[in-house]
N, C-alpha and C positions, 0 to 999 in steps of 0.2 A: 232539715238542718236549721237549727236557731239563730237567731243574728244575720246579719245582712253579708253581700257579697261585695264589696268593695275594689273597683278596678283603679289604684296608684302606681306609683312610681316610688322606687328607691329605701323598700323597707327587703330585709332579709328574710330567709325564710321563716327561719328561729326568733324575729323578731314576731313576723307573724302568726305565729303557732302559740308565743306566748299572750300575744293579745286574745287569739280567741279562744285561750283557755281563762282569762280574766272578765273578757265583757262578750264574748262570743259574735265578734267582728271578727273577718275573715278578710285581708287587703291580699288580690291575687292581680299579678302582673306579668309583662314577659317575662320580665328578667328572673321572678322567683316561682314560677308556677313548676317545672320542673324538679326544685327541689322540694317544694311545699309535697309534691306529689310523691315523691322518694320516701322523705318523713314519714308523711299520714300512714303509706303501707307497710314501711318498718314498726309503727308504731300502733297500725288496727286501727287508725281514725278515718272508718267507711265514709263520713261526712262528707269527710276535706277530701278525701281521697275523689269522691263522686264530683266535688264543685271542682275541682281541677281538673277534670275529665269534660265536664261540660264546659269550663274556659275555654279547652281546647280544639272542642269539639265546633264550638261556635267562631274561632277563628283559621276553617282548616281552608286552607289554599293551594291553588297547582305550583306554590315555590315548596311550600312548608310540609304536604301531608303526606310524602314518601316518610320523613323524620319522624314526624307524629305519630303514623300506625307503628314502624321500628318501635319506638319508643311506648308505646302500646302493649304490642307486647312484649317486651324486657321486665314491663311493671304491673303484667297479665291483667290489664284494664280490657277485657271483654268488646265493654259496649263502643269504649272508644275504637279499638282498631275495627272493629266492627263497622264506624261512623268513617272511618279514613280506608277500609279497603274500597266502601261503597263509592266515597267520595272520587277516590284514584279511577276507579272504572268509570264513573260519571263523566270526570275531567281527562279522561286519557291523554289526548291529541295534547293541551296545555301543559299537563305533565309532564311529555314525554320531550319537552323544550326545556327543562328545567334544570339547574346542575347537579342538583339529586336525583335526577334519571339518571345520568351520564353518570354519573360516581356509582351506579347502584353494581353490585359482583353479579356475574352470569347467571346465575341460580335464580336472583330475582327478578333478571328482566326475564328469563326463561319461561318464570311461573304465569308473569305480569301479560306477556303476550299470546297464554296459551288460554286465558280465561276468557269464555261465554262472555261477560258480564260487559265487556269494555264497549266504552259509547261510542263508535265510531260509525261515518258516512260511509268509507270503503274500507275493505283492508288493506286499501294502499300504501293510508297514513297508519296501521301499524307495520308496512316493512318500512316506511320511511322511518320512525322513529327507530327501530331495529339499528338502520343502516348509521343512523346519527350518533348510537351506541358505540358500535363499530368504531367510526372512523374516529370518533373522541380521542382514543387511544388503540391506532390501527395496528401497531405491531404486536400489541402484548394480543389486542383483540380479536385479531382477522382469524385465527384460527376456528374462532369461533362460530362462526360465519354459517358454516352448511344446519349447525345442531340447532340456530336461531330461528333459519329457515325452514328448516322443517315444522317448527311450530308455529309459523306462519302461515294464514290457509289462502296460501300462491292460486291457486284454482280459482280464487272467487276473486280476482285481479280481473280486469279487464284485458282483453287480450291485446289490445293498443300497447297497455303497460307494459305487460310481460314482455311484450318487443322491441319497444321505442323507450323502458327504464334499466326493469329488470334485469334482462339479459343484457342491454349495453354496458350495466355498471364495469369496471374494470374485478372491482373484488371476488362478483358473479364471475366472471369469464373466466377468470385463473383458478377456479375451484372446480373442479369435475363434480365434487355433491352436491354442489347449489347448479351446477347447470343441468345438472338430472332433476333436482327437482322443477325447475321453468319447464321442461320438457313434457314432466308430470301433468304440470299446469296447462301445458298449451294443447298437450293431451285429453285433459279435460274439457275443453271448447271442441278441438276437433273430432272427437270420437267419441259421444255421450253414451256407445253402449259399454266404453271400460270405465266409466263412472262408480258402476257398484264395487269396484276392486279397489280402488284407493281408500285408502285409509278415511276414515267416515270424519275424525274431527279434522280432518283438513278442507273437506265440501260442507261441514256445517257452518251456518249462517250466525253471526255473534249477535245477541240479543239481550241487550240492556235496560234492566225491569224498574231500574232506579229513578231514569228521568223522567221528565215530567210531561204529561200528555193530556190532552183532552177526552173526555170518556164520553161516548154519543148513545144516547138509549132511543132506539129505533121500534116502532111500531107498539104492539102488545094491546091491552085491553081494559076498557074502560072498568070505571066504578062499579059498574052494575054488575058486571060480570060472573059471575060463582066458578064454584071449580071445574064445572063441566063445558060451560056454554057460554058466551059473552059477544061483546061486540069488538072482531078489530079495526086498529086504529092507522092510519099512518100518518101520523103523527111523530115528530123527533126535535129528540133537545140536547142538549151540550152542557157537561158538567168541567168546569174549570175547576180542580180539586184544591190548588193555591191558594183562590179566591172564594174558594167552597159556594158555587154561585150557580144555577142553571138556567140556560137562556133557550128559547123557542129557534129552531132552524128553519131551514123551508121542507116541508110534509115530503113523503114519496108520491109517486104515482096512483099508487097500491095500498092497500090498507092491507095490514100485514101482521098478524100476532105468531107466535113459537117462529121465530124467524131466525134466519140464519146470518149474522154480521162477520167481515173478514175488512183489514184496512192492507193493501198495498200500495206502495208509491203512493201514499198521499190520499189514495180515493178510499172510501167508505162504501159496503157494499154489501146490499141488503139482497138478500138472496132465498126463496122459496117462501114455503110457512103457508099459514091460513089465510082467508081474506073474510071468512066467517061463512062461507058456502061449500068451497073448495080449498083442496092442498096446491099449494101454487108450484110449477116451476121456473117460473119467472126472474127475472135478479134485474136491479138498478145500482148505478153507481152515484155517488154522492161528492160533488167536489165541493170542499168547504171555502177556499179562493171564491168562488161563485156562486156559492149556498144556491145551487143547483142536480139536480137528478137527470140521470140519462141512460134509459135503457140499454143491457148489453145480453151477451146470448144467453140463451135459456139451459138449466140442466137437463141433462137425458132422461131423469126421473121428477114425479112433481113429491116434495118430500116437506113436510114439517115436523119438528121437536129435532133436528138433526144437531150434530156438534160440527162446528163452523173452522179451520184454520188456517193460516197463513203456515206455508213454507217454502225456502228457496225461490220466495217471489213468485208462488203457484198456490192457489185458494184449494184448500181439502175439503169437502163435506161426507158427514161420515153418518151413514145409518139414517134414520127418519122414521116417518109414519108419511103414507101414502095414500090412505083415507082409507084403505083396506087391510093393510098389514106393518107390522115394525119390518124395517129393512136393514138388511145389509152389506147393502152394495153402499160403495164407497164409489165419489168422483171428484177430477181436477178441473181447475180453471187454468188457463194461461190466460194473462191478461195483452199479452202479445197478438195471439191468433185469434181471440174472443172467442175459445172453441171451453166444451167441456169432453174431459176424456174417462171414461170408465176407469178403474184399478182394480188392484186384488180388491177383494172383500172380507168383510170382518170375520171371522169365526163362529160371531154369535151373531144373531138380530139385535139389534140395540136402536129402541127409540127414545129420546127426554134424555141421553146418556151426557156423561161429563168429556170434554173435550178440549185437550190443549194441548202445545208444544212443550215437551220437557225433554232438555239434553239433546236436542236433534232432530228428537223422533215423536210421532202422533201420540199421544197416550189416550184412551177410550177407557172412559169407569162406569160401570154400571150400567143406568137404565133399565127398560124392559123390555118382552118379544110378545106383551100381549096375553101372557100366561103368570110369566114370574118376573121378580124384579133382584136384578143382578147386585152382587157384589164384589165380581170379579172383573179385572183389568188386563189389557192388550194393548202394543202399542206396534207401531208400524216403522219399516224400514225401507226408507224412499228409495234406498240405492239398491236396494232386494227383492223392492216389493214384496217382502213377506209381515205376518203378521205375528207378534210373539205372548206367552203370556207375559205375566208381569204379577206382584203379591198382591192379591185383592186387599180392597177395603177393609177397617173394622165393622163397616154397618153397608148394608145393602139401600140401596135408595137411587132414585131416577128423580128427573127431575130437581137437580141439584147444579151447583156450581163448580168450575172445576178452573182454576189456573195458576201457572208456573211464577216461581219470584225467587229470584235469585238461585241457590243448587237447589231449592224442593220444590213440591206441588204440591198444592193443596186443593180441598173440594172441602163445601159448606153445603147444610142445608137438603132440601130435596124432601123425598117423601118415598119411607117405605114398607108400606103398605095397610099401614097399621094407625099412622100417623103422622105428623108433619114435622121436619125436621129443623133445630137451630145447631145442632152437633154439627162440628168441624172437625177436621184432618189432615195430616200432613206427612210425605213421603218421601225416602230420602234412597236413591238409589244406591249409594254405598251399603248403605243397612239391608236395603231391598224389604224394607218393613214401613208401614202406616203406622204415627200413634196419634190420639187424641191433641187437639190443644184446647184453648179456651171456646165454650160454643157463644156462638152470637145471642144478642140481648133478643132475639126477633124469628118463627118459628119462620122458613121461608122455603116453600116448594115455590117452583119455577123461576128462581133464582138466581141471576147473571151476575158472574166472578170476573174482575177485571184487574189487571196491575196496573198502577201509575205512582210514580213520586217515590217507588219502593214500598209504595203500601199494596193492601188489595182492595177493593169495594164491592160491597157485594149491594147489590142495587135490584130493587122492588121484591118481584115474590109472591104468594101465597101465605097466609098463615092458617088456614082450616076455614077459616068466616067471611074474607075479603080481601078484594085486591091492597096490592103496600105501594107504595110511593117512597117512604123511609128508603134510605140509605143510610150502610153499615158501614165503618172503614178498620183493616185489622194492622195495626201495627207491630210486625212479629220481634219486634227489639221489645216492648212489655208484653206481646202474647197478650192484646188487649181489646175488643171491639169498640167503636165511638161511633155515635150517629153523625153523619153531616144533615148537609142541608138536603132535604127530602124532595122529589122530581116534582116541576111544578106541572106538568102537562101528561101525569100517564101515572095508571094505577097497579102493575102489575104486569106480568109477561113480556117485557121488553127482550130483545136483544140487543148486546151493546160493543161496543170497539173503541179501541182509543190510539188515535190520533197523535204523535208525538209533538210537541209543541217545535220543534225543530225542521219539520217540514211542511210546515202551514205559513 
């Protein structure tokens, strides 16, 4: 857009549309941004239409951005509602204090508290905001009560609550389908083998891809390295993505490359991999409060190139290489009992494979068994313990990056077979189909996918010749790659975790 962006007071819309069709100055304010924005799209002016999207976007707040996305789309601005759903999920808890919560009709506090995305510490403060709903306007609303509830995931309450909140509320008690559901709930603590019969999105855990976190690249392998052989490291750094900065932590124990990372409650947790003789099965934990490591138990298997996850507050590892063979055996952590415990296993052997949480559930892309190298995907079902397909990939490749951000997943990068990959992908389970998006500036086998800030990073790698340092960052609002600032202490093969800024 040509001519400047001018934030005043007290010019009209029509005023302002006629100056910047004269000297192509643009005055955008409260009070006229609104209609400026009305205009521009009645009249085709992408410009103004886009600089009022980004006024708005750059002022959205937990009083203002329930109004803003509505208004979004009313005026099918994309990017904006786009910027204000993320936001509202980001800011939930503050949102949900605001008197555009409480004015919002049932339909969209409905949608509002059934979404994945929402930033919250427990779901308690989403049935509190629920209930704040509620009582706003308790006669017209109380009916609505049990259909609320239900899209609340009561299960994952503390059972304190459920006792001593939930079920004392008065509006809870005089409702027979909100006290079926506590029942459900307290059901779920007391008797974990009817766990798998309850409805799945009431025991899934809400995971917020938006906010901002610390991203930690642990172990991997020096400069000198090649693609077969090298030396690991342990070695670990911390990438602040705000401040686009990496700083030196205190090392592990263990020198550790194709290693496996998982973050619960706060710790950081470096787990199996090489040490450049042997497959380790070993694990340390990492607390960043004390930029300290402290050994915890070992897995049943010693496994590296595994795929690493977090869920329901239990460490997954899924498949490896065990210095003899790709695996498929799958195992749990409990960070409670410090025990690891067997599970079903994969369908296929899968070592180097793509690994992350999407919608709930495990998802497993690729890899290889040592013969061939997959492009097909499975994902697991914690309350079934079974294992399902899922639509492979458009390209077969191991040794790639694989994570969840926001409804899709995506996997970058990898290597199959032929050569080294910068091709990206992305998967959307309504479609139940992968398509292409932009591939990265950088070809990168052995390359770790991370979400933070609602971006993704895709951090170190292989390119055919030498270990990478570079970091990629993909911004899926332009479907764009950008370098940050490149690891200072580690060339290649890390694995990495990120830490939310919220619990450090």
């Amino acid at each position: 857009m040509k001519g400047s962006l001018l934030a005043c007071q007290g010019k009209s819309a029509l005023e302002a549309l006629i100056n910047f069709a004269y000297n192509g100055n643009l005055a955008i304010d409260q009070q006229n941004v609104q209609s400026l924005l009305m205009g521009a799209s009645f009249l085709q002016l992408q410009s103004i239409k886009d600089a009022c999207c980004t006024f708005l976007r750059e002022r959205l707040h937990p009083k203002n951005c329930l109004g803003v996305r509505q208004f979004a789309e009313t005026m099918m601005c994309a990017v904006l509602y786009d910027a204000a759903n993320s936001f509202i999920h980001q800011h939930f808890v503050e949102v949900s204090l605001s008197e555009e919560f409480l004015a919002l009709p049932l339909e969209d506090v409905l949608e509002l508290v059934s979404r994945d995305e929402l930033n919250v510490k427990s779901e308690e403060q989403v049935f509190e905001a629920a209930l704040a709903w509620v009582r706003y306007d308790r006669e017209q609303r109380g009916p609505c009560l049990p259909e609320l509830l239900s899209n609340i995931r009561l299960p994952l309450c503390r059972p304190q609550f459920l006792s001593d909140r939930v079920q004392q509320d008065d509006l809870v008690r005089c409702c027979h389908k909100c006290r079926d559901l506590v029942d459900e709930a307290k059901d779920y603590h007391l008797m974990p083998e009817r766990r798998p019969h309850l409805p799945a999105f009431r025991t899934r855990p809400r995971c917020c891809t938006s906010i901002a976190g610390l991203i930690y690249a642990v172990g991997g392998l020096n400069s000198a390295a090649n693609f077969y052989a090298g030396d690991s490291l342990n070695v670990v750094e911390v990438f602040d993505p705000i401040a686009n900065r990496w700083e030196k932590c205190h090392p592990m124990t263990t020198a550790r490359s194709r290693v496996g990372v998982a973050v619960v409650n706060g710790l950081l947790y470096a787990i199996g991999g090489y040490d450049g003789q042997l497959r380790l099965s070993t694990v340390e934990a990492y607390n960043p409060e004390t930029d300290t490591w402290t050994r915890v138990g070992s897995m049943n298997s010693k496994r590296s190139a595994m795929g690493t996850v977090v869920l329901d507050g239990q460490i997954y590892v899924c498949g490896g290489y065990d210095g003899n063979s790709s695996l498929n055996s799958v195992e749990t952590y409990s960070p409670e009992t410090d025990k690891w415990t067997v599970v079903t296993p994969m369908s296929s052997n899968r070592s180097a494979a793509g690994v992350t949480i999407f919608e709930g559930r495990i998802y497993v892309s690729g890899g290889h068994d040592g013969l061939q190298i997959f492009s097909t995907v499975e994902h697991y079902n914690h309350h079934t313990a079974t294992w399902h397909p899922a639509a492979s990939m458009l390209n077969k490749r191991c040794r790639h990056g694989a994570a969840s951000l926001g409804s899709k997943m995506f996997v970058c990068g990898g290597y199959d077979g032929s050569g080294f990959l910068s091709i990206a992908e992305m998967y959307s389970s309504v479609a139940d189909q992968w398509c292409l998006i932009v591939p990265m500036h950088t070809r990168r086998s052995r390359v770790s996918l991370v979400a933070s800030c609602g971006r993704l990073y895709a951090v170190g790698g292989y390119d055919g010749q030498s270990n990478l340092s570079s970091v990629e960052m993909y911004d899926p609002e332009t479907d764009r790659w950008t370098f940050m600032a490149p690891m200072a202490c580690h060339e290649g093969g890390v694995g990495v975790g990120c830490i939310p800024l919220l619990t450090i």
